[in-house]
C-alpha positions as CSV (number, residue, x, y, z in Angstrom):
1,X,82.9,99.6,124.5
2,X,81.4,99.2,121.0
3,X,81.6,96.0,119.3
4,X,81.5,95.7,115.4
5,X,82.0,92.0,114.2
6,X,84.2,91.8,111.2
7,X,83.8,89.6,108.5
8,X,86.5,87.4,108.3
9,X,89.1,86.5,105.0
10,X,87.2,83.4,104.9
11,X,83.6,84.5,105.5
12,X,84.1,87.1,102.7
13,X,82.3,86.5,99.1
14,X,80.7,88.6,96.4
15,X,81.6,92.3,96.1
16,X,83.7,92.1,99.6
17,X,85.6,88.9,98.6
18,X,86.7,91.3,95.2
19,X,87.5,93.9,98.0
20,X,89.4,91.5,100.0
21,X,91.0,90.1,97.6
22,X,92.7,93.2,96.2
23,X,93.9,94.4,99.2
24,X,96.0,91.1,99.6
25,X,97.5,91.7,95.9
26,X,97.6,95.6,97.2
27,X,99.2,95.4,100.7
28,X,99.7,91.6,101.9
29,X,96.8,91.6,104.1
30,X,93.5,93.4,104.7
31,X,93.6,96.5,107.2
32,X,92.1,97.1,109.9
33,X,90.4,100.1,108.5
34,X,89.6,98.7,105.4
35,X,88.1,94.8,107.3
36,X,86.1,97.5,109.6
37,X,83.5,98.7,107.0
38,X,83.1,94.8,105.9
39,X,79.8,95.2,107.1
40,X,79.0,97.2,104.0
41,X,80.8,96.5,101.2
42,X,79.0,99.4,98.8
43,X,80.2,102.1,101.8
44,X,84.0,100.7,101.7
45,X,84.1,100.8,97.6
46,X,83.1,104.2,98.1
47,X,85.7,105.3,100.8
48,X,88.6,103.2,99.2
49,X,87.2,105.6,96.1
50,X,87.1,108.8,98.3
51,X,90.9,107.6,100.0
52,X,92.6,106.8,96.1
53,X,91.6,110.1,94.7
54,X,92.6,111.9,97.9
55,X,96.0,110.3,98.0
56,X,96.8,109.6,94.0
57,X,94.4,112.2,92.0
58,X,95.5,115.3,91.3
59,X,96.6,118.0,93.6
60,X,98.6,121.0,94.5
61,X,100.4,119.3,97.2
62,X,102.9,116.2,96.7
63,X,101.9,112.7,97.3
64,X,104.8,113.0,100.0
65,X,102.9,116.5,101.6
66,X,99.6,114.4,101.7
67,X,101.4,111.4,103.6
68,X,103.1,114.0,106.3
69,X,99.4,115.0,106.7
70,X,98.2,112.1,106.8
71,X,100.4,110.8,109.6
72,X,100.0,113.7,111.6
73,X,96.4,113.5,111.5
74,X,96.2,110.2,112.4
75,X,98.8,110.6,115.5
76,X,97.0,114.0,116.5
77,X,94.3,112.0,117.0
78,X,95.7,108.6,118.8
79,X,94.6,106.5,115.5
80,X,97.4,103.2,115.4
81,X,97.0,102.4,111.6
């Protein structure tokens, strides 16, 4: 089995510590998802980018419509978060 190390709440500084710290004021915690690409904060700026315009920018389906498929998605494929 793979093994990524993942920076910890209290190893976190600079661009990830901004990162971190907004998904405590955001959710309560970091993810699991989200503390996975700690390794490089530049590529999770850019997917929480790619993820907020997904979910929030404009669209043709509901924000409701893209959290059905986002759930189903994730269950199709055995993902936990």
């Amino acid at each position: 089995m793979a093994y990524i190390r993942l920076v910890k709440d209290d190893e976190a500084a600079g661009l990830l510590r901004k990162m971190y710290d907004a998904a405590l004021e955001r959710a309560g915690r970091v993810f699991g998802i989200v503390r996975l690409m700690s390794r490089n904060p530049p590529v999770m700026r850019a997917s929480m980018g790619l993820y907020r315009e997904v979910m929030f920018g404009d669209s043709p389906l509901l924000r409701s419509q893209r959290e059905r498929l986002a759930t189903v998605v994730s269950r199709t494929n055995d993902c936990f978060y």
